[in-house]
C-alpha positions as a Markdown table, in Angstrom:
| # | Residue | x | y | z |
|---|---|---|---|---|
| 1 | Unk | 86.0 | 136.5 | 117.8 |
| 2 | Unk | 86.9 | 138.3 | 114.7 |
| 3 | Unk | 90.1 | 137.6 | 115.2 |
| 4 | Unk | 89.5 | 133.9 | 115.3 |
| 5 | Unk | 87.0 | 134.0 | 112.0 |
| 6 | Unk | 90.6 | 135.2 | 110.4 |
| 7 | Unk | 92.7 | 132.4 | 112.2 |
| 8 | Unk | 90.3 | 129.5 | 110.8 |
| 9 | Unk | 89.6 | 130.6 | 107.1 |
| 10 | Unk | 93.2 | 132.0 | 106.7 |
| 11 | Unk | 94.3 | 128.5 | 107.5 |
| 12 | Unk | 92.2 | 126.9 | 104.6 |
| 13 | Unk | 92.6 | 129.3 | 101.5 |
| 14 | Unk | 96.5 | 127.9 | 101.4 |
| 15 | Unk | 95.5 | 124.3 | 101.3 |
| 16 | Unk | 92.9 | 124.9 | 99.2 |
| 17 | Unk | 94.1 | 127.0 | 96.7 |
| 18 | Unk | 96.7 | 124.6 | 96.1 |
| 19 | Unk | 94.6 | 121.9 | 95.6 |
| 20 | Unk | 92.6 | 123.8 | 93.3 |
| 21 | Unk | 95.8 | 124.4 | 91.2 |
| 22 | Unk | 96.8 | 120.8 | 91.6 |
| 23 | Unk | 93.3 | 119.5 | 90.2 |
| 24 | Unk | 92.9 | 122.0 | 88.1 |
| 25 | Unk | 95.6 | 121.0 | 86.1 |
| 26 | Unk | 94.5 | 117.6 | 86.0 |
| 27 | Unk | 91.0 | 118.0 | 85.3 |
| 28 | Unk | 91.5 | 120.9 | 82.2 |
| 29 | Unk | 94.5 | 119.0 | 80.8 |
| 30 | Unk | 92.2 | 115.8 | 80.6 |
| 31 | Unk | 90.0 | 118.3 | 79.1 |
| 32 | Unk | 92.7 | 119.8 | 76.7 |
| 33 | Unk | 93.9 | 116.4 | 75.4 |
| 34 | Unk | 90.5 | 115.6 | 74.7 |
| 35 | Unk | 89.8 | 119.0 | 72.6 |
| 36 | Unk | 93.2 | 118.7 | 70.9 |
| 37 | Unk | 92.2 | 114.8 | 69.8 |
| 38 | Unk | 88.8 | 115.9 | 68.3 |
| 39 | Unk | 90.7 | 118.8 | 66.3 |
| 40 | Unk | 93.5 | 117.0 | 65.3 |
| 41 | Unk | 91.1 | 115.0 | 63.2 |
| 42 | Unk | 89.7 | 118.3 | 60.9 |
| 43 | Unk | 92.8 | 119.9 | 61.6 |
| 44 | Unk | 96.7 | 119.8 | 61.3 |
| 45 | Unk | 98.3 | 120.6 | 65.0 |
| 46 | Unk | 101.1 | 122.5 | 62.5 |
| 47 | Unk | 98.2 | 124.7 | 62.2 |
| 48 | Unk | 97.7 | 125.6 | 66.1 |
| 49 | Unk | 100.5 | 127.9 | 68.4 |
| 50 | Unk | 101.4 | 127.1 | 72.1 |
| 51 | Unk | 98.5 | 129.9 | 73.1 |
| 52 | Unk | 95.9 | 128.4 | 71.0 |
| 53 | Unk | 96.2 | 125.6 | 73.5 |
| 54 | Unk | 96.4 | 127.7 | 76.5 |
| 55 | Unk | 92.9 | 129.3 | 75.1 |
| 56 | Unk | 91.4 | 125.7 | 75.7 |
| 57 | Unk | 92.2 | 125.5 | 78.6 |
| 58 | Unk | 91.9 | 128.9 | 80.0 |
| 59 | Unk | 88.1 | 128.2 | 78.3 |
| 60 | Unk | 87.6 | 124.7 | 79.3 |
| 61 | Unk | 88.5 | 125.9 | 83.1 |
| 62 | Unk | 84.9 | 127.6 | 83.8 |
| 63 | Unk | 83.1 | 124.4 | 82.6 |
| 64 | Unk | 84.9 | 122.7 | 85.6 |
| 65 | Unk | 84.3 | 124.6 | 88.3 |
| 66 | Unk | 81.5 | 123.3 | 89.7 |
| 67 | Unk | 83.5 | 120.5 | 90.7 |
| 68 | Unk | 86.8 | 122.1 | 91.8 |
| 69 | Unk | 85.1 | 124.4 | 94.0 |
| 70 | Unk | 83.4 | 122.1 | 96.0 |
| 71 | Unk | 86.3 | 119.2 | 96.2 |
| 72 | Unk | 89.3 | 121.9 | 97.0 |
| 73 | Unk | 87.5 | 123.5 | 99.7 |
| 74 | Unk | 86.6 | 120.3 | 101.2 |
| 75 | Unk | 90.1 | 119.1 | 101.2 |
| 76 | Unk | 91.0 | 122.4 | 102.8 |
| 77 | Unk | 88.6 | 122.1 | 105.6 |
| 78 | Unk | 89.4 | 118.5 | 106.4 |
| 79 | Unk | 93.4 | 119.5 | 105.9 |
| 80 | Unk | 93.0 | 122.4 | 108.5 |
| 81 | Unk | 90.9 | 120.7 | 111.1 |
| 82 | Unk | 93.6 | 117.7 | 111.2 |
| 83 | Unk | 96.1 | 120.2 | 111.8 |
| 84 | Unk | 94.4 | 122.1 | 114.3 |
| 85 | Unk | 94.0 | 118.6 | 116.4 |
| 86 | Unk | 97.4 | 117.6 | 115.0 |
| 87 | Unk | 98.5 | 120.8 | 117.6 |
| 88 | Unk | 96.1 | 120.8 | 120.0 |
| 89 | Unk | 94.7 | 124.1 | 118.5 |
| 90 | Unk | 91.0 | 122.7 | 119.3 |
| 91 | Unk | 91.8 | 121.4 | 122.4 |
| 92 | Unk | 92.8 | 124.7 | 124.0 |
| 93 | Unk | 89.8 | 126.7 | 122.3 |
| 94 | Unk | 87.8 | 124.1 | 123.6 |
| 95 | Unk | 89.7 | 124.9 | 127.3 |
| 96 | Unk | 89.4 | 128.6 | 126.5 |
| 97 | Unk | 86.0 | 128.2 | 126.3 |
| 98 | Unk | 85.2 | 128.9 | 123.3 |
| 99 | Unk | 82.2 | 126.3 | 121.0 |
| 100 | Unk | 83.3 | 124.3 | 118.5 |
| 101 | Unk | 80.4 | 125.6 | 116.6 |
| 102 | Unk | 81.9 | 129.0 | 116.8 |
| 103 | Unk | 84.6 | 127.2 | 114.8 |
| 104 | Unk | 82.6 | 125.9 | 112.2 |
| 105 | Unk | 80.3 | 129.0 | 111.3 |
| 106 | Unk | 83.0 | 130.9 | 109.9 |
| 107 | Unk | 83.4 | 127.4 | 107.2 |
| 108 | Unk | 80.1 | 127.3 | 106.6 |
| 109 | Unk | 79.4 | 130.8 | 105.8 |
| 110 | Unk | 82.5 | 131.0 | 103.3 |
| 111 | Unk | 80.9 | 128.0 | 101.5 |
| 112 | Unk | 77.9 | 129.8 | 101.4 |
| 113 | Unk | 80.0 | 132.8 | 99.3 |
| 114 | Unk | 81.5 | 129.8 | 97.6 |
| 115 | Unk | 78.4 | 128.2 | 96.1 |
| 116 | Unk | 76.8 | 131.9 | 95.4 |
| 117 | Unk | 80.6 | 132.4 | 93.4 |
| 118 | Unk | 80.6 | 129.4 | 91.9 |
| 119 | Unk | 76.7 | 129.8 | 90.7 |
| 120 | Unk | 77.5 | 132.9 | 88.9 |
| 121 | Unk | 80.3 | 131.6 | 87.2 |
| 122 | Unk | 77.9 | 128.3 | 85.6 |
| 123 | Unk | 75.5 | 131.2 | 85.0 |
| 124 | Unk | 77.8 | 133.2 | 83.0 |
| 125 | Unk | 81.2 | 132.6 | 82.7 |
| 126 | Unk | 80.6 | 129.2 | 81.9 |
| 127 | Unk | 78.4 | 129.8 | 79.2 |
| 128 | Unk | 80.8 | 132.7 | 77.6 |
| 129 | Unk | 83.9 | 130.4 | 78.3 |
| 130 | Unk | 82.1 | 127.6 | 75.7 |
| 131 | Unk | 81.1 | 130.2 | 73.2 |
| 132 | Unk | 84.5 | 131.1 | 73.1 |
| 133 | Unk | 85.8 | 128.0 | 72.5 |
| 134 | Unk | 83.2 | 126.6 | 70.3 |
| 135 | Unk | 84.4 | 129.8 | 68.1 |
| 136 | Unk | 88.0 | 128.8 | 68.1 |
| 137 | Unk | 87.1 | 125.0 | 67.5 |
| 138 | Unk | 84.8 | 125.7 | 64.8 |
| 139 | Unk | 85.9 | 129.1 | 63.1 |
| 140 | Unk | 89.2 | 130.7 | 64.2 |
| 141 | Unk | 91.3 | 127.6 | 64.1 |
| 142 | Unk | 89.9 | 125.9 | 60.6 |
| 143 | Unk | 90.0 | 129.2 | 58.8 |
| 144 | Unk | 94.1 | 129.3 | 59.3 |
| 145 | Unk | 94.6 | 125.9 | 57.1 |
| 146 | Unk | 96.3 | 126.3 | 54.3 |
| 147 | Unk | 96.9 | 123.6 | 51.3 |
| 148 | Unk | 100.5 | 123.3 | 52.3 |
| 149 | Unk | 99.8 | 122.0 | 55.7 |
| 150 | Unk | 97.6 | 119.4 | 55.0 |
| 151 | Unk | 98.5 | 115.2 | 55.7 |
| 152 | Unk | 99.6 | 114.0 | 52.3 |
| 153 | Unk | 97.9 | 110.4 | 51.1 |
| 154 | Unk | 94.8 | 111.3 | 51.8 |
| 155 | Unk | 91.7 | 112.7 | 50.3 |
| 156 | Unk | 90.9 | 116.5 | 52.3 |
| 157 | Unk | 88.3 | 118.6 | 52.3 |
| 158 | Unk | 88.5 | 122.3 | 52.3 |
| 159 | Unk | 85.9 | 124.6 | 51.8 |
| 160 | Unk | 83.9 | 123.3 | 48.8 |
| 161 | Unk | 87.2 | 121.5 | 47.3 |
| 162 | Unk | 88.7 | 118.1 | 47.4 |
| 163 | Unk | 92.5 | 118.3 | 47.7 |
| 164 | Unk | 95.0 | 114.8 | 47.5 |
| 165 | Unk | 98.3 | 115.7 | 48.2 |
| 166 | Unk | 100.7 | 112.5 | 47.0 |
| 167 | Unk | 104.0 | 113.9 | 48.7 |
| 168 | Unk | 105.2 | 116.9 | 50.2 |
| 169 | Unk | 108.9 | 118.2 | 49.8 |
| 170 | Unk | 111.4 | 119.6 | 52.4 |
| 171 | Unk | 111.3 | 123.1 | 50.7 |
| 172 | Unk | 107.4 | 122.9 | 50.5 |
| 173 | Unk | 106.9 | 121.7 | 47.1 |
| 174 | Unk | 103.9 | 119.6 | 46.8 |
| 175 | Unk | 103.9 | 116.3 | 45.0 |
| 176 | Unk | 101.3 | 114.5 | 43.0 |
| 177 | Unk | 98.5 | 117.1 | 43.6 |
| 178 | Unk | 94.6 | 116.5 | 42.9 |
| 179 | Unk | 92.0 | 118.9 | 43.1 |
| 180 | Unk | 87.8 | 119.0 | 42.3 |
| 181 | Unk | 86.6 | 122.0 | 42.3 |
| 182 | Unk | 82.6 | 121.6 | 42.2 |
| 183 | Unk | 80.2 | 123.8 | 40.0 |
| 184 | Unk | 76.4 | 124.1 | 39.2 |
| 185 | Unk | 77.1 | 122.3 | 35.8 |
| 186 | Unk | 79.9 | 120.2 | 36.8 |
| 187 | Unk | 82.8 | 120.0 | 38.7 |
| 188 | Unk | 86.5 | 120.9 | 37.2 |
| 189 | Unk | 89.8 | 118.7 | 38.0 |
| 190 | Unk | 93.3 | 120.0 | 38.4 |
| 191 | Unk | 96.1 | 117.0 | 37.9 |
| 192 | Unk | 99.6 | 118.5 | 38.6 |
| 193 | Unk | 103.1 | 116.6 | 39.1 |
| 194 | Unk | 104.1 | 119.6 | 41.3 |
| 195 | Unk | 102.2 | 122.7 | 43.5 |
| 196 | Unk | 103.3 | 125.7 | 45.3 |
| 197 | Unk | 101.3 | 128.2 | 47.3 |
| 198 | Unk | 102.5 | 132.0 | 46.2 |
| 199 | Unk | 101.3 | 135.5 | 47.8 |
| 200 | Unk | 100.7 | 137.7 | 44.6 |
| 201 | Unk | 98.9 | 140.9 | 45.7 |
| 202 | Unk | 97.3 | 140.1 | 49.0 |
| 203 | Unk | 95.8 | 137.2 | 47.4 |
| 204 | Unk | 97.0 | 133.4 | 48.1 |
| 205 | Unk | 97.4 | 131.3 | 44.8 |
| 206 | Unk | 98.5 | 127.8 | 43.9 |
| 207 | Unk | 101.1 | 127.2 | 41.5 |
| 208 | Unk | 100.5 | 124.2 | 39.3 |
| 209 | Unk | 103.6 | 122.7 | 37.4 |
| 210 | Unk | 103.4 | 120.2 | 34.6 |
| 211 | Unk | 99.5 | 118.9 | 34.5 |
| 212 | Unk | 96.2 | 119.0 | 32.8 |
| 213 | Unk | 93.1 | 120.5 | 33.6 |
| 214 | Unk | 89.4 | 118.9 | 33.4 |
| 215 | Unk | 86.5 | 121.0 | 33.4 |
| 216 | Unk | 82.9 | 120.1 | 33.8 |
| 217 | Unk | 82.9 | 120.1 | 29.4 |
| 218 | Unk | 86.0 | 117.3 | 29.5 |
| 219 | Unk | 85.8 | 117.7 | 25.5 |
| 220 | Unk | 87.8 | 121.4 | 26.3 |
| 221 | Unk | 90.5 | 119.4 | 28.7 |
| 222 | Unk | 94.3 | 120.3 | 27.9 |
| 223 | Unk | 97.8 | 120.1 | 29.4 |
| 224 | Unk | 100.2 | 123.0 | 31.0 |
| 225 | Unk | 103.2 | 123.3 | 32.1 |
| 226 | Unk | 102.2 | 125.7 | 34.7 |
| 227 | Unk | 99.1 | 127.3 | 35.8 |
| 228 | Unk | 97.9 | 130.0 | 38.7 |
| 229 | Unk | 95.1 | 129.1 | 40.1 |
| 230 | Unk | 93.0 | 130.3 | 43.3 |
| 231 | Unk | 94.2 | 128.7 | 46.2 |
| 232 | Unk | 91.4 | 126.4 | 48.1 |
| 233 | Unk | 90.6 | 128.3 | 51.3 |
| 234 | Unk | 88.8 | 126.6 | 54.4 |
| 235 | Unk | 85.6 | 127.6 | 55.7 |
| 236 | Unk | 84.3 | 128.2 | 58.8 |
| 237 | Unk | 82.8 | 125.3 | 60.4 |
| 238 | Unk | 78.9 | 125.7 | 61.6 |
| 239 | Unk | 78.6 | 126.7 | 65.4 |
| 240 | Unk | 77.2 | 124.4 | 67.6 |
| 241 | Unk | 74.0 | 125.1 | 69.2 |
| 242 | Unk | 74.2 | 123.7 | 72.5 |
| 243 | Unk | 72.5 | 124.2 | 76.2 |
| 244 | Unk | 76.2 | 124.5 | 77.8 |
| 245 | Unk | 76.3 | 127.9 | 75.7 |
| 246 | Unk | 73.2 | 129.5 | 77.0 |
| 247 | Unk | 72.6 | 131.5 | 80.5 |
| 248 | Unk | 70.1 | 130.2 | 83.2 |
| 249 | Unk | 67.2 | 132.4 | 81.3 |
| 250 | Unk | 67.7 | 131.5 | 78.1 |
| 251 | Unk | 67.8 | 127.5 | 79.1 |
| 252 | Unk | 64.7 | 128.6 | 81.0 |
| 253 | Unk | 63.2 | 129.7 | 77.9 |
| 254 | Unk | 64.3 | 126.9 | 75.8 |
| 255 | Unk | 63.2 | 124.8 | 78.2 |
| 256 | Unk | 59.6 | 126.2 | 77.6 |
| 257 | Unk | 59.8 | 126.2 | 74.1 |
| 258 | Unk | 60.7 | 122.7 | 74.0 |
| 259 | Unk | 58.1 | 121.7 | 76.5 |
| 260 | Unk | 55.2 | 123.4 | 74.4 |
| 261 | Unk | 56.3 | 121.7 | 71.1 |
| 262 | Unk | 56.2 | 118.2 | 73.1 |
| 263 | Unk | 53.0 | 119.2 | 74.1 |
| 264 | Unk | 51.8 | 119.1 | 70.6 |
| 265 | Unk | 53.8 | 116.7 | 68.9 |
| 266 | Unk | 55.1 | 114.3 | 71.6 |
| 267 | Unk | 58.2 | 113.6 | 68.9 |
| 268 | Unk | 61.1 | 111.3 | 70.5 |
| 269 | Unk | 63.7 | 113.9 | 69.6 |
| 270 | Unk | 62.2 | 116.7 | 71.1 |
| 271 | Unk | 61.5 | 114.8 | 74.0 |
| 272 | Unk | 65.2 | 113.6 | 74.5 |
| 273 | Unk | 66.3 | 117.4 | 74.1 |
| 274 | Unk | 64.0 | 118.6 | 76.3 |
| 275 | Unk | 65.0 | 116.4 | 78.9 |
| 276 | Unk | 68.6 | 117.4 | 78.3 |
| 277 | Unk | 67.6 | 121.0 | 78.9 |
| 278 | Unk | 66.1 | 120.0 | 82.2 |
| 279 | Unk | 69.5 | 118.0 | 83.4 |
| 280 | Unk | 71.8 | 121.2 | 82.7 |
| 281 | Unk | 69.3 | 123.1 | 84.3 |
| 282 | Unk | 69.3 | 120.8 | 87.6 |
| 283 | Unk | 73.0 | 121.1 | 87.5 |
| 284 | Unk | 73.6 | 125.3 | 87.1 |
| 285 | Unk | 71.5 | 125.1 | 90.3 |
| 286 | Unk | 72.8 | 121.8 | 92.0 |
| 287 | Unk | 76.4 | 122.1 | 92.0 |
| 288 | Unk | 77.2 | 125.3 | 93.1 |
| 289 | Unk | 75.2 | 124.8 | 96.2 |
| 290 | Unk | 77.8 | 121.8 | 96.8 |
| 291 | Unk | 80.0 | 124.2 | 97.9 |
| 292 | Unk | 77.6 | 125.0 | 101.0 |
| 293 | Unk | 76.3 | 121.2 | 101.5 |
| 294 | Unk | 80.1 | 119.8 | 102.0 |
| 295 | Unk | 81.2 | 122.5 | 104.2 |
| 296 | Unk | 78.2 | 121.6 | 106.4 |
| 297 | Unk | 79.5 | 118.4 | 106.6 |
| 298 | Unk | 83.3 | 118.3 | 106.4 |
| 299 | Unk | 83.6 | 121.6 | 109.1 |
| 300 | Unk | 82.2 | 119.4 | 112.4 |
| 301 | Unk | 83.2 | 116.1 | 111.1 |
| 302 | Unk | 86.9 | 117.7 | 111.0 |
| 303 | Unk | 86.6 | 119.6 | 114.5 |
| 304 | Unk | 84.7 | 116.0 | 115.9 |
| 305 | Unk | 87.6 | 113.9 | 114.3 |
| 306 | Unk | 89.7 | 111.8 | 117.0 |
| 307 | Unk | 92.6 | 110.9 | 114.7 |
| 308 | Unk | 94.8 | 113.1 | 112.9 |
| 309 | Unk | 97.0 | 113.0 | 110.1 |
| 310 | Unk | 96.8 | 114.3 | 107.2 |
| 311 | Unk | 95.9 | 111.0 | 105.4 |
| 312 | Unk | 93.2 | 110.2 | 107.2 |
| 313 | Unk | 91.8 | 114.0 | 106.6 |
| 314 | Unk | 92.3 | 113.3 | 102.9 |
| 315 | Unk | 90.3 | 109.9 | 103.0 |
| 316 | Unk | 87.5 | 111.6 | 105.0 |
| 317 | Unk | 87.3 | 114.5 | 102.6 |
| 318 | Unk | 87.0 | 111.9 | 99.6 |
| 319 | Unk | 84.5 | 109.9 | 101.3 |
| 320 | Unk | 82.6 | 112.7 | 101.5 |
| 321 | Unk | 82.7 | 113.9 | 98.0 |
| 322 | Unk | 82.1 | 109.9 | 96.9 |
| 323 | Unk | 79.0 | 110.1 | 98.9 |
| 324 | Unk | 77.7 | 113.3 | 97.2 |
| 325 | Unk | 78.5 | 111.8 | 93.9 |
| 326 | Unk | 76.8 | 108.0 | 95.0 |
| 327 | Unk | 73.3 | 110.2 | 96.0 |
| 328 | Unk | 73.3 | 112.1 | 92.9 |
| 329 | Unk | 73.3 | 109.1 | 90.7 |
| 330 | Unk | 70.8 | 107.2 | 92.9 |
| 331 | Unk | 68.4 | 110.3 | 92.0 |
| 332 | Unk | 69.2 | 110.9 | 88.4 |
| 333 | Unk | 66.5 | 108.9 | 86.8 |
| 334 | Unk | 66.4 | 108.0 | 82.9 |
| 335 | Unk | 63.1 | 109.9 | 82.3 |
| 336 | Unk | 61.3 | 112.5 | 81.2 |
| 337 | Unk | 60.4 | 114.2 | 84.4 |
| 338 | Unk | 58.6 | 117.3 | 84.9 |
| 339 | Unk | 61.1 | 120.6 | 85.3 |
| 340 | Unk | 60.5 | 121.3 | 89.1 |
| 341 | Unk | 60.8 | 117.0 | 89.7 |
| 342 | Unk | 64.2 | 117.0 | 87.8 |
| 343 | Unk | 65.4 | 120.4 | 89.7 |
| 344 | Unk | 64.8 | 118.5 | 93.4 |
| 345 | Unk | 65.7 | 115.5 | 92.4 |
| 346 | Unk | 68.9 | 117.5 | 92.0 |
| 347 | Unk | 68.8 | 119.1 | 95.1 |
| 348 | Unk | 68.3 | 115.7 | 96.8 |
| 349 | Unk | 72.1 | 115.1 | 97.6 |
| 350 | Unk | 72.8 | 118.6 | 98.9 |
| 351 | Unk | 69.8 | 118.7 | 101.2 |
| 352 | Unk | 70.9 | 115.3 | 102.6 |
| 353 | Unk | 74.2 | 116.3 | 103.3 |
| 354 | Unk | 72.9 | 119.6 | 104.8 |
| 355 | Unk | 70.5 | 117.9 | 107.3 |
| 356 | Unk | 73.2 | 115.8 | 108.3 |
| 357 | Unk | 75.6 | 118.6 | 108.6 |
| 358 | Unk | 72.9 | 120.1 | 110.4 |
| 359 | Unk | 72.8 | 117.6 | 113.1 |
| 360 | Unk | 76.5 | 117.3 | 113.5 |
| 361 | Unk | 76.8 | 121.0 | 114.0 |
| 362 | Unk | 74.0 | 120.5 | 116.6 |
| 363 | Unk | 76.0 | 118.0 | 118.6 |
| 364 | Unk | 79.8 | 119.4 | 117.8 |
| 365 | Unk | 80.5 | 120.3 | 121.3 |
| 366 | Unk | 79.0 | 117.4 | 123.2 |
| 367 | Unk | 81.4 | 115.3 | 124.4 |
C-alpha cells in the first residue's frame, strides 16, 4: 500500500507544480505591474535595476499563496484522476481489489500538510514578505533619487525641497532649474539657466551656472555666475502600518485593542478598522484550510468521474474553486460582527465542502 501512496501523490506534484509556476507568474506579475504603477508615480523607473523588480515579486509571492496552494493542487488532483481513468489505472485497482477510498486518503492527507504549510507561510512569511517590501516601496527605493533623474516640466518634491527642472541635456546638464528650499523664517529660491550634480569629497553637490539666489530677506538677493550648493536629497517615505504586516498574535492583539477602544468610544473609524482586523484574521485561518476542504472534494469526484479528458478535469477543478469563492462571498457580510462570528462565517465555505467531500468519500466505491 505504501507503494501505491507513492504511485498517486507522485503523479500530482508534476501537474501541480507546474501549474503553480504557470499561475504564479500570472498572479505576481499582475501584482508587479500594479506595484511598479504606484512607484512610478513618486519615483523615476531610471531609478530601479532588473532585481529591484524581481524583489517585488519574490515579496509579493507569499501574499498569494493562499490562493495558489489551494487552485494548483486541485488542478493536480483532477489532472491525475482523468489520467488514471484515461488508462484504466482505476479500473484495474478497482479489479485488484483494492477501495477507491484507499485512493483518495493519500490526497486528502497531503492537503491536510498543504493547508498546515500554507498557514504558516500567511502566519509568517507573509507578514515578513510585506515588511520587506513596504521597506523597499517606501525607504530603499526613494532614498536612491537623485536631482538628475527626475521628469523635467514638472514641479518635484524631494525631501523638504521643491525642484522644477525645465530641460535636461544629453550629457546631463540641467536646464532652466528652480529650487525652494524652506526655512523657519522663510524659504530661499535658487534660479539657474544651467545645473549639474558633482561628487566633491563624499558629498553630492549641485552646480548652479548663471542665476540668482532669493533668500527668505529678498532685500539680500543677488546674481552668480556659478554657485555650489547642497544637493536636495530624498527622504524616506513613512512606513505603512498595516494588518498584512503583522503575525496572527499581534492581529490578535490589535484586534483587542481596537475592540476595547470601540467599547468606549464607538467612533466610525475605529469601528471600520477593527472590522478590518477581524476580516484578515478570518482569512490567515480560512484559506489555508482550503487546501484540505478542495482535496476532500476534488480526490472522489476525480476517482467517481465517468468521462475523461483533460478538459473536462480542468472544468471540474474550476467549478470547484468557483464554488468555494461563490460561498465565501454569500457569507462575507458588510458588518461589524463579533471576532468568533466573522472567524466561522469564514469557515463556512470549507466546512461545506468538507461535509460534502465527506459524503462522496463515503460512497466512492459504490457502484
Amino acid at each position: 500500500m505504501r507503494l501505491l501512496t507513492r504511485y498517486i501523490l507522485g503523479k500530482i506534484w508534476p501537474p501541480a507544480l507546474l501549474a503553480a509556476v504557470v499561475i504564479s507568474f500570472v498572479v505576481v506579475g499582475g501584482a508587479v505591474r500594479t506595484e511598479m504603477r504606484d512607484i512610478s508615480e513618486r519615483i523615476p523607473i531610471s531609478q530601479m535595476a532588473l532585481l529591484d523588480v524581481i524583489r517585488i515579486g519574490f515579496y509579493a509571492l507569499p501574499t498569494m499563496v493562499g490562493y495558489i496552494f489551494p487552485i494548483t493542487f486541485l488542478l493536480g488532483i483532477m489532472f491525475v484522476f482523468s489520467r488514471l481513468a484515461q488508462h484504466s489505472e482505476l479500473t484495474a485497482m478497482k479489479a485488484a481489489g483494492i477501495p477507491l477510498k484507499r485512493v483518495v486518503m493519500p490526497v486528502v492527507l497531503l492537503g491536510a500538510v498543504l493547508s498546515g504549510v500554507a498557514f504558516f507561510v500567511a502566519d509568517q512569511a507573509q507578514p515578513w514578505a510585506y515588511r520587506r517590501l513596504i521597506r523597499l516601496v517606501t525607504f530603499e527605493l526613494p532614498l536612491r533619487m537623485t536631482v538628475d533623474a527626475l521628469p523635467t516640466g514638472v514641479i518635484h518634491e524631494v525631501g523638504d525641497w521643491r525642484v522644477y527642472l525645465g530641460n535636461r541635456e544629453p550629457d546631463g546638464t540641467l536646464r532652466d532649474i528652480v529650487i525652494l528650499q524652506p526655512k523657519e523664517e522663510g524659504a530661499n529660491a535658487f534660479y539657474a539657466d544651467s545645473a549639474r550634480l558633482v561628487k566633491r569629497g563624499g558629498e553630492t553637490q549641485l552646480e548652479l551656472q548663471n542665476g540668482y539666489f532669493i533668500p527668505s530677506d529678498p532685500k539680500q538677493h543677488f546674481s552668480f555666475e556659478s554657485l555650489v550648493n547642497t544637493a536636495p536629497m530624498p527622504k524616506a517615505t513613512k512606513m505603512a502600518d498595516t494588518s498584512e504586516g503583522y503575525t496572527l498574535a499581534q492581529l490578535r492583539g490589535e484586534e483587542a485593542r481596537l475592540s476595547g477602544l470601540f467599547e468606549k468610544t464607538e467612533s466610525l473609524p475605529v469601528g471600520v478598522e477593527l472590522r478590518n482586523i477581524r476580516l484578515e484574521i478570518k482569512n490567515r485561518l480560512a484559506f489555508p484550510l482550503m487546501c484540505l476542504a478542495v482535496s476532500i472534494v476534488g480526490a472522489p469526484l476525480g476517482a467517481r468521474s465517468k468521462r475523461t479528458g483533460q478538459s473536462y478535469a480542468f472544468t471540474l477543478g474550476l467549478a470547484i474553486i468557483g464554488l468555494y469563492f461563490i460561498l465565501r462571498k454569500m457569507v462575507e457580510l458588510p458588518l461589524l460582527l463579533p471576532l468568533s462570528t466573522t472567524v466561522a462565517l469564514g469557515q463556512a465555505p470549507n466546512m461545506l465542502l468538507c461535509m460534502l467531500g465527506i459524503v462522496l468519500i463515503w460512497r466512492v466505491d459504490r457502484v
